[in-house]
N, C-alpha and C positions, 0 to 999 in steps of 0.2 A: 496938174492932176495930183490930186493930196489923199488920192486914195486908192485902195487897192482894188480896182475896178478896172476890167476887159475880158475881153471873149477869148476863150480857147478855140478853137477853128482845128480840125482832120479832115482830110480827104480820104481815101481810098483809090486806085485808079483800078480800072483793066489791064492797063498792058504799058509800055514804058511811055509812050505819047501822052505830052502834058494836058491833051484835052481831051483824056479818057477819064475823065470823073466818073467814079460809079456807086460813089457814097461820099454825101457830108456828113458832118457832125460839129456841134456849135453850143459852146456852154457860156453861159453870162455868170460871170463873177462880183458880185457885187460884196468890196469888205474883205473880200479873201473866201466868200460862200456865198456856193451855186446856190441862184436863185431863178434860174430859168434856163430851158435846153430847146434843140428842134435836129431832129436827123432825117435824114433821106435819099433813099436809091436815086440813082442817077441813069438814065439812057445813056451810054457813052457815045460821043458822036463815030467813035472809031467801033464797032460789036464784034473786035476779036477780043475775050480773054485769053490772059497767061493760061495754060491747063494745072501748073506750078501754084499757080499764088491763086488759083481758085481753091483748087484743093487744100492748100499745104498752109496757106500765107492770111485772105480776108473770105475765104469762101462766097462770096457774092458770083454769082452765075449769070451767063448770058437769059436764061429763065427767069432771073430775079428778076432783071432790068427793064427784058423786052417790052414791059409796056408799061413801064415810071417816064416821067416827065423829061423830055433832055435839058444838060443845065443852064441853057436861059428863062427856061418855065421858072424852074426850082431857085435859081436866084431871083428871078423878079418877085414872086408869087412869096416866097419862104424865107430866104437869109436877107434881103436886105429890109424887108420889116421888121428880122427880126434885130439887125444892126439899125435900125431906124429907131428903137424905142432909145436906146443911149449910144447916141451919132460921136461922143465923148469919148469912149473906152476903146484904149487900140485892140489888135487883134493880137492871141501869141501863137504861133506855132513851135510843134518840137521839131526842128531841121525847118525851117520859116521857106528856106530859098525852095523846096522841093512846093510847100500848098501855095505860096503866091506865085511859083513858077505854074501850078494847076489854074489856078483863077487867072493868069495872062493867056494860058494857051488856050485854056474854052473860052475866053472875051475875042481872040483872034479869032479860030476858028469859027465861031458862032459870030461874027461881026459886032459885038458886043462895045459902047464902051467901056473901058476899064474905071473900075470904081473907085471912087478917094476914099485908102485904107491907109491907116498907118497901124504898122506892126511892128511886134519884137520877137526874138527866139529867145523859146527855151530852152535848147540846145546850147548856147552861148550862154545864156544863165548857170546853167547848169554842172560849164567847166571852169567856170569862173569861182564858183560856191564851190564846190565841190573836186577841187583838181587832183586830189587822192584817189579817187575812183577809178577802177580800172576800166571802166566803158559807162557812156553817156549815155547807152539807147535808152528808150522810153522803158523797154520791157525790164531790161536790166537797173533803173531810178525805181521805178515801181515794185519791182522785188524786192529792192535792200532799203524801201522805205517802207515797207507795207501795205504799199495800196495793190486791194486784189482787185483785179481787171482781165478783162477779155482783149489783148492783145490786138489790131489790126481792125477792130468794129469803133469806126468814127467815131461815135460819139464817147466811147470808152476812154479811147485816145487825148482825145479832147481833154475829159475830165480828167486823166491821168498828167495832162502836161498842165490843166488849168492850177493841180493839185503840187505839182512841184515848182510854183513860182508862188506857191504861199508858203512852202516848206523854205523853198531860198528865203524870202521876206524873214521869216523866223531867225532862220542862221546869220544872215545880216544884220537884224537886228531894227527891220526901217519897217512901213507900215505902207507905201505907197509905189505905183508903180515909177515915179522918178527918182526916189531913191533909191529903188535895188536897179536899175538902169545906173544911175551914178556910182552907186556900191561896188558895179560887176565891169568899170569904166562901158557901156554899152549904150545906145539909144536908139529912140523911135526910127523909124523908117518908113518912108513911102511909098507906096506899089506906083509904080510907074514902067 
């Protein structure tokens, strides 16, 4: 891969059960610039929300959901066409183990099989580049770099984490994703 191309990936859940999706969000990087997105509510196969993280945390409501797609609609139908236009570019998440911990628990629960993804964190980018910083969160990268965003709405998120692995790439000094992988000693990963 000789170039700065992959998808940033957020979930959202309901409640602490990994197969409570109740929001994607999905941004195609192509270059180091978004050039394509797709988000959407999710039916959690669990419909308790937190009353906590509805209100406080991603606002999404059991009213929001009740009648969006549950997510083998939403992945069949939506994210894997839209990961099918470039089958090529891995996935990154910010904290990777928590959204591919998401996409294992609703391919179990939903009897789903699991999809050949390879992914990186930006989470681990990020303390790599950056190990002066007193906190790695998304919210906290995104304040002391500038990017103004809405916190906890997937596809925000997304483009906040898609936006701080071009920011690493810059402070690195490399232009592709196998060199800030090399740069941060880090590499691809498989969901399995």
């Amino acid at each position: 891969m000789n170039e700065l191309n992959y998808i940033a990936i957020d979930f959202e859940t309901a409640n602490k059960l990994s197969c409570s999706a109740c929001s994607i969000g999905l941004i195609r990087f192509e270059n180091g610039v978004e050039t394509d997105s797709v988000c959407h509510l999710i039916k959690p196969a669990v419909m308790y929300f937190v009353p906590e993280w509805t209100r406080d945390i991603h606002h999404i409501s059991y009213e929001d959901v009740v009648d969006q797609p549950c997510f083998p609609e939403v992945w069949q139908n939506l994210v894997q066409p839209f990961l099918d236009k470039t089958p090529d570019f891995p996935l990154v998440a910010h904290n990777a183990s928590f959204d591919m911990g998401v996409i294992k628990g609703c391919c179990d629960r939903f009897n789903m099989e699991l999809p050949k993804i390879r992914y990186f964190d930006s989470l681990r980018i990020s303390r790599r580049t950056w190990p002066e910083l007193k906190s790695h969160a998304l919210t906290f990268l995104g304040s002391t770099f500038g990017i103004d965003y809405l916190a906890h709405d997937a596809l925000e998120d997304s483009r906040t984490c898609g936006l701080i692995i071009k920011l690493a790439c810059e402070k690195w000094n490399v232009a592709s994703v196998d060199e800030l992988l090399c740069a941060c000693n880090s590499n691809l990963q498989e969901l399995s």
